[in-house]
C-alpha positions as CSV (number, residue, x, y, z in Angstrom):
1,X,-136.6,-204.6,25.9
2,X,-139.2,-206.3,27.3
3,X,-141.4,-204.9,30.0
4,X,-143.6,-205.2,32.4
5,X,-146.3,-202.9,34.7
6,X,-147.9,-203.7,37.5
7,X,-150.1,-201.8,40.0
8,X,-149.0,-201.5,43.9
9,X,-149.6,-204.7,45.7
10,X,-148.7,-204.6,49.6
11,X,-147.3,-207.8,49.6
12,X,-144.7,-207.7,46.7
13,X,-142.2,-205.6,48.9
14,X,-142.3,-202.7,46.4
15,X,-142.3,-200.2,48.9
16,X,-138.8,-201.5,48.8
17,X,-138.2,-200.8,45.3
18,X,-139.8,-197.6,45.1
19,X,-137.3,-195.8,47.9
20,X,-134.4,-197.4,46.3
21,X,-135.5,-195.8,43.7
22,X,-136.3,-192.3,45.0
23,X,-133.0,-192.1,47.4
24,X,-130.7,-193.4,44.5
25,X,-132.2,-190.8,41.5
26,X,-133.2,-187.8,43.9
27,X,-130.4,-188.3,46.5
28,X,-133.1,-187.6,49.5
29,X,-133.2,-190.7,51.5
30,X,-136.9,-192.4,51.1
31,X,-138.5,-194.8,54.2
32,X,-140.5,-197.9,53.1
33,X,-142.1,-197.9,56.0
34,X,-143.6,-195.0,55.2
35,X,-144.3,-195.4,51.6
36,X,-146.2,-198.8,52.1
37,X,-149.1,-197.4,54.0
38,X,-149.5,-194.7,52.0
39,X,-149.6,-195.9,49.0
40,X,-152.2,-198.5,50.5
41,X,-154.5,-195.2,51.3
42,X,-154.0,-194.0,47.4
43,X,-155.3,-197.1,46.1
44,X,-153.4,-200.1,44.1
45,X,-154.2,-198.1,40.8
46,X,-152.5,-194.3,42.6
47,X,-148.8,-196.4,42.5
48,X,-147.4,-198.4,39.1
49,X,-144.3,-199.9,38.6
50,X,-141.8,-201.1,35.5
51,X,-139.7,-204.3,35.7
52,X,-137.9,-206.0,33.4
53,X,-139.0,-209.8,32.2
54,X,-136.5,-211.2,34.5
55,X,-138.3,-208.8,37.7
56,X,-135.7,-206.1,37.3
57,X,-137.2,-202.5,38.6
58,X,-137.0,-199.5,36.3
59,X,-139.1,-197.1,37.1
60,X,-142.8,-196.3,39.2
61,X,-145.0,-193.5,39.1
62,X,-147.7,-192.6,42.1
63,X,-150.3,-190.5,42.6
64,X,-152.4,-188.8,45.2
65,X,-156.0,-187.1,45.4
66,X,-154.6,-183.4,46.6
67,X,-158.2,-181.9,46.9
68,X,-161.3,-183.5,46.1
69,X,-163.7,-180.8,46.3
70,X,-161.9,-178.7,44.5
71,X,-161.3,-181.8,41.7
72,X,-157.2,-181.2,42.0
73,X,-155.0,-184.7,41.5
74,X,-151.5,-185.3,41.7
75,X,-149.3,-186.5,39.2
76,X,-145.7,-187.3,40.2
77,X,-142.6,-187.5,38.4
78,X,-141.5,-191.2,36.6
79,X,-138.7,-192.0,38.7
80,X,-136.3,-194.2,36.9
81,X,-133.2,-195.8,37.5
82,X,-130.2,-195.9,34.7
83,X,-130.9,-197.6,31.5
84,X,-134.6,-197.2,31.5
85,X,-135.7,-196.5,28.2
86,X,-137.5,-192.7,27.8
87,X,-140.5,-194.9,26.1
88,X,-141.1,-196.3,29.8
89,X,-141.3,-193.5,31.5
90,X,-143.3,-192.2,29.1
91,X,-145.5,-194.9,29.1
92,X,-146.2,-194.8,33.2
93,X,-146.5,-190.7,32.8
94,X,-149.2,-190.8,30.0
95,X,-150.9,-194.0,31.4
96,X,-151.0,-192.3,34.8
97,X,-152.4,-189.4,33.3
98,X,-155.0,-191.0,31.4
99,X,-155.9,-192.7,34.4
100,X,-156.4,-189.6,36.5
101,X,-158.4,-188.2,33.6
102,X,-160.8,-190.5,34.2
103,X,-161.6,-190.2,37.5
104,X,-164.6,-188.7,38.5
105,X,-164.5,-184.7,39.4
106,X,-161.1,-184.4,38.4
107,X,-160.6,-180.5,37.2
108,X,-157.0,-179.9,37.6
109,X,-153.9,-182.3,37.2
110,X,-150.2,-180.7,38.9
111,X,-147.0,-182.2,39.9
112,X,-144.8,-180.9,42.3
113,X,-141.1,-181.1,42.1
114,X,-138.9,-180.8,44.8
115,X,-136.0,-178.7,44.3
116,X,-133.6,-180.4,47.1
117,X,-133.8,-183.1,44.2
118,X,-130.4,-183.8,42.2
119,X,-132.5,-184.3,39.3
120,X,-134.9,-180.9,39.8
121,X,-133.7,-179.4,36.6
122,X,-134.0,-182.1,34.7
123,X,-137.7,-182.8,36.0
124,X,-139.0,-179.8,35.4
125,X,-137.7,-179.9,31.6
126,X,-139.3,-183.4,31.3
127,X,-142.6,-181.9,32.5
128,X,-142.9,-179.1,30.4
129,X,-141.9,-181.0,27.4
130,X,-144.8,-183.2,28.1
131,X,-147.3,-180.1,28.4
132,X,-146.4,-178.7,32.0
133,X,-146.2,-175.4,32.9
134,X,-145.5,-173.3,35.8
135,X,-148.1,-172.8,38.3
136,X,-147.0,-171.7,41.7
137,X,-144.0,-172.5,44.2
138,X,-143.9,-173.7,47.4
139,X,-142.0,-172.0,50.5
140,X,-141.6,-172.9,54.1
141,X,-141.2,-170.3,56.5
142,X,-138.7,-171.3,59.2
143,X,-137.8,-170.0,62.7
144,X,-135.4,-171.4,65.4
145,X,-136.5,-171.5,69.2
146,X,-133.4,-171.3,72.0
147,X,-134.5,-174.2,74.2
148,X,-133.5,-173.0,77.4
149,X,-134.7,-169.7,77.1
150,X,-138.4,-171.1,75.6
151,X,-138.8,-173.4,78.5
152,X,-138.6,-170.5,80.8
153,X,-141.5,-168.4,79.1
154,X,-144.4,-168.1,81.3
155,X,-147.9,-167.0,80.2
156,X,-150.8,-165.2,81.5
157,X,-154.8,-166.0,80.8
158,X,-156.2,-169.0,78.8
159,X,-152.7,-170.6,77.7
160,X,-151.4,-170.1,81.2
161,X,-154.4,-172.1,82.4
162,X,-154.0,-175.2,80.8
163,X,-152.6,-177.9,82.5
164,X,-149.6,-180.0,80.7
165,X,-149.0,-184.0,81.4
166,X,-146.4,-186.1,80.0
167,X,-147.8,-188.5,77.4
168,X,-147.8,-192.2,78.9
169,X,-149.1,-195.4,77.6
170,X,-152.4,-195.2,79.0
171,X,-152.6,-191.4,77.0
172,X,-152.8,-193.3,73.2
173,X,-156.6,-192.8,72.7
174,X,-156.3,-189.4,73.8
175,X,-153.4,-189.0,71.1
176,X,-155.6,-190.5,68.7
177,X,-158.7,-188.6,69.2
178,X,-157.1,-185.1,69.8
179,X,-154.9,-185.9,66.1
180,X,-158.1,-186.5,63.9
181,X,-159.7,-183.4,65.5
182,X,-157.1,-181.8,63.8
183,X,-158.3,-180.8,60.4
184,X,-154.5,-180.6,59.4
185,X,-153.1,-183.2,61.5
186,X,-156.1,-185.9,60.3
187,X,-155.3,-186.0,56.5
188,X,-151.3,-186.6,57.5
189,X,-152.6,-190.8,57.9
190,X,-153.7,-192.6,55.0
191,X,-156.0,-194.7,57.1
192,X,-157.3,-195.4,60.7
193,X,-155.0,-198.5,61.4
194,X,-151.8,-196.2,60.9
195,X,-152.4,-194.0,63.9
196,X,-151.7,-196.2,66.4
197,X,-148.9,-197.7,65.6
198,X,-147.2,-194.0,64.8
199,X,-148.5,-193.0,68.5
200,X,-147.6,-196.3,70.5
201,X,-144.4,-197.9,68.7
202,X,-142.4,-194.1,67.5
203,X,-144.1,-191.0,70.1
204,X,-144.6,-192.6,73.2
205,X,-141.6,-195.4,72.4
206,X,-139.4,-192.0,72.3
207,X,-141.0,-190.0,75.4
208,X,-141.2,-186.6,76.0
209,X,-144.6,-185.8,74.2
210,X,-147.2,-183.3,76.2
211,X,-150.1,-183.1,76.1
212,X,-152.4,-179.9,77.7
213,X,-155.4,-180.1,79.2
214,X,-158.1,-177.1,79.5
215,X,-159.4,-179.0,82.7
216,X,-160.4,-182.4,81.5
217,X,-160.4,-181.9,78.2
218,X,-157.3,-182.7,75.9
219,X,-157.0,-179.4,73.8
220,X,-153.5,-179.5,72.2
221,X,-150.3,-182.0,72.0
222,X,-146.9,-182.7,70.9
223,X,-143.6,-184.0,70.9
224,X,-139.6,-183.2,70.6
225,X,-137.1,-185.1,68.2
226,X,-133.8,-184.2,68.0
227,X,-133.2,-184.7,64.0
228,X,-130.6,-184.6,61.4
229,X,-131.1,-182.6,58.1
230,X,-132.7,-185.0,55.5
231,X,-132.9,-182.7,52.8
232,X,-136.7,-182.8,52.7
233,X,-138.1,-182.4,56.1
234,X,-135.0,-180.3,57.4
235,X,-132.7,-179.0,55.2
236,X,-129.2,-177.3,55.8
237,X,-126.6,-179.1,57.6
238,X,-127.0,-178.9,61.5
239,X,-129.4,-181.0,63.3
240,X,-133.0,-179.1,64.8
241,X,-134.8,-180.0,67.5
242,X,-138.6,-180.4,65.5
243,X,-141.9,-180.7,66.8
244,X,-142.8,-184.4,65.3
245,X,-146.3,-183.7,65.3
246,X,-148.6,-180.9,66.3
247,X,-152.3,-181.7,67.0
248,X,-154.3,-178.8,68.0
249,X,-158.7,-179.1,68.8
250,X,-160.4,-177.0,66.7
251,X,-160.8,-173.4,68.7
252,X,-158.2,-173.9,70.8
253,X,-154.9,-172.4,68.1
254,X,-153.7,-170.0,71.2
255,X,-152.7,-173.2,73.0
256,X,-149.9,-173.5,70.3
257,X,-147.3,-170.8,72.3
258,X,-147.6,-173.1,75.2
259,X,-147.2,-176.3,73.7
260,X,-143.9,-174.9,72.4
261,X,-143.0,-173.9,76.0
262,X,-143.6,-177.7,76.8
263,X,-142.0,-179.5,74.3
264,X,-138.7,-177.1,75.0
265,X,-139.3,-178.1,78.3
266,X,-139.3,-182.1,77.0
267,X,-136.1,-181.5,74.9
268,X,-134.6,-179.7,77.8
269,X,-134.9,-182.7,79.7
270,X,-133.8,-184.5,77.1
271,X,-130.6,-182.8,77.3
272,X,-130.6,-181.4,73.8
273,X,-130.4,-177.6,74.9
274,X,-127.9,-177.1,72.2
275,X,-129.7,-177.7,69.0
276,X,-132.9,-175.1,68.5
277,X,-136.1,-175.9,67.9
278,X,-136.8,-175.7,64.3
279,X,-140.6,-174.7,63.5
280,X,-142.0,-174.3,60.1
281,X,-144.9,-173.9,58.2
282,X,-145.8,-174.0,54.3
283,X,-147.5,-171.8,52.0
284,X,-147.6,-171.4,48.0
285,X,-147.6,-168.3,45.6
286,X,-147.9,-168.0,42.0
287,X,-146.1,-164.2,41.8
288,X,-143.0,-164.5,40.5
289,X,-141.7,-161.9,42.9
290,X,-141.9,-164.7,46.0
291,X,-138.7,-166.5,44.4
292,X,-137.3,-163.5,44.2
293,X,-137.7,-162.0,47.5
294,X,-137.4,-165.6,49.4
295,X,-133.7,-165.8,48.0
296,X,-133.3,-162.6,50.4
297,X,-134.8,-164.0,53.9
298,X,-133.2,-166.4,55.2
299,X,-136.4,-167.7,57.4
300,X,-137.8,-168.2,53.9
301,X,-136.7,-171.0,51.7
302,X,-138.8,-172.1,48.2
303,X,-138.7,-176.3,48.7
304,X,-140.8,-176.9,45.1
305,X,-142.0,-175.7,41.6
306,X,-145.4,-176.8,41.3
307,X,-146.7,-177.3,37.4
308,X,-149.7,-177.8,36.0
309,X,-151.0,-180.0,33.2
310,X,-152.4,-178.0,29.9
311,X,-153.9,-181.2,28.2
312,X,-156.9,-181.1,29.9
């Protein structure tokens, strides 16, 4: 078989190929909207593809920078549809990793599989064959909020001070600003151009984001959104209400409590008072025990096995 590579171009629609790619094999439903600009902040070199001489896909491969001080790069799995040859995704693997090799400062290569994956087994045997092994695990930690009971909370001293307003048009530079204050929330954008569009045409297209004020200073905001498990963002089978984004100014973490109040208050209105609010956060651990005593708390759920590669 014939084949060819190319390197991510934004105009070749393979942000198309890539999901179809990633929904069919992993059965976790990818977004091409969301894949084109990130791949445009990795680089054209981060994402490569395999295609048949007649322009059929096979397979792609991407990459990402996870932590450049610390020299730590991201390898990702060769994602291939049926009939792909193991030579080609060998190919995009070991040319990937040759390319990441390269790069300047890089210390540490890892992948990360997701275990919602129907194919998580089988990655993880593909990556240890190929000189992978077992790093750390990722967990969420998860808690549900009754809506109508949150919205009624009230609170004494700095958080009770602040002053919340309903996002409007006029508030998308505030959004902006407030987001890349965030050091958390300002690495979820691959670029500058991609904030407003999330913020004008998806937040404030939707309504009910807050945003508090500690007089006239915008110190913390977010936003309800009734969502359906997706098997990657929300797992399980009954829809959550999430917070769609949470940007917090540095200094100012005890405003979080209320902005929870608020955005129960937004879903309230929204009348979704019978789906909780789902909030999470991540973490990592390489002792074995966490596996073991996740599988016993139910707030706890492991989402990956992280490996890392020995040929370095």
């Amino acid at each position: 078989m014939k084949v060819e590579y190319k390197n991510w171009e934004p105009s070749k629609k393979y942000e198309e190929v890539q999901a179809r790619i990633y929904t069919e094999v992993s059965g976790i439903p990818a977004n091409p909207e969301q894949i084109g600009p990130r791949n445009d902040g990795r680089g054209a070199d981060a994402t490569r593809y395999a295609f048949t001489e007649d322009g059929e896909p096979l397979a792609y491969i991407t990459s990402d920078v996870v932590d450049e001080n610390q020299g730590r790069v991201l390898v990702g799995y060769p994602w291939s549809l049926p009939g792909c040859p193991i030579e080609v995704k060998d190919k995009l693997l070991n040319d990937m990793i040759d390319h990441l090799k390269k790069k300047e400062g890089t210390r540490t290569i890892i992948t990360s599989v997701v275990l919602a994956s129907k194919t998580a087994d089988d990655q993880i045997a593909y990556f240890r064959e190929r000189g992978f092994a077992e790093d750390e695990n990722g967990f969420t930690f998860n808690k549900d909020f009754d809506v109508e009971k949150t919205s009624k909370e009230i609170f004494d001293g700095p958080a009770g001070a602040l002053k919340a307003k309903i996002a409007t048009d006029d508030d998308l530079d505030i959004l902006i600003a407030l987001t890349k204050e965030d050091p958390r929330m300002s690495t979820a954008f691959p670029n500058d151009d991609a904030y407003e569009p999330y913020f004008k045409d998806r937040v404030l297209k939707d309504g009910h984001a807050v945003i508090l004020f500690d007089g006239e200073i915008a110190v913390a905001a977010s936003a309800p959104l009734l969502f359906k498990p997706d098997g990657r963002i929300l797992q399980g089978d009954e829809d959550r209400i999430i917070m769609r984004f949470t940007s917090i100014k540095p200094g100012h973490g005890y405003a979080w409590n209320r902005l929870l109040v608020e955005v129960a208050k937004g879903a309230k209105d929204a009348g979704w008072k019978e789906s909780p609010i789902r909030v999470s956060f991540g973490f990592s651990s390489q002792d074995p025990l966490a596996v073991s005593i996740s599988s016993a708390i139910p707030e706890i759920v492991q989402y990956s096995a992280n490996l890392v590669y020995r040929g370095l």
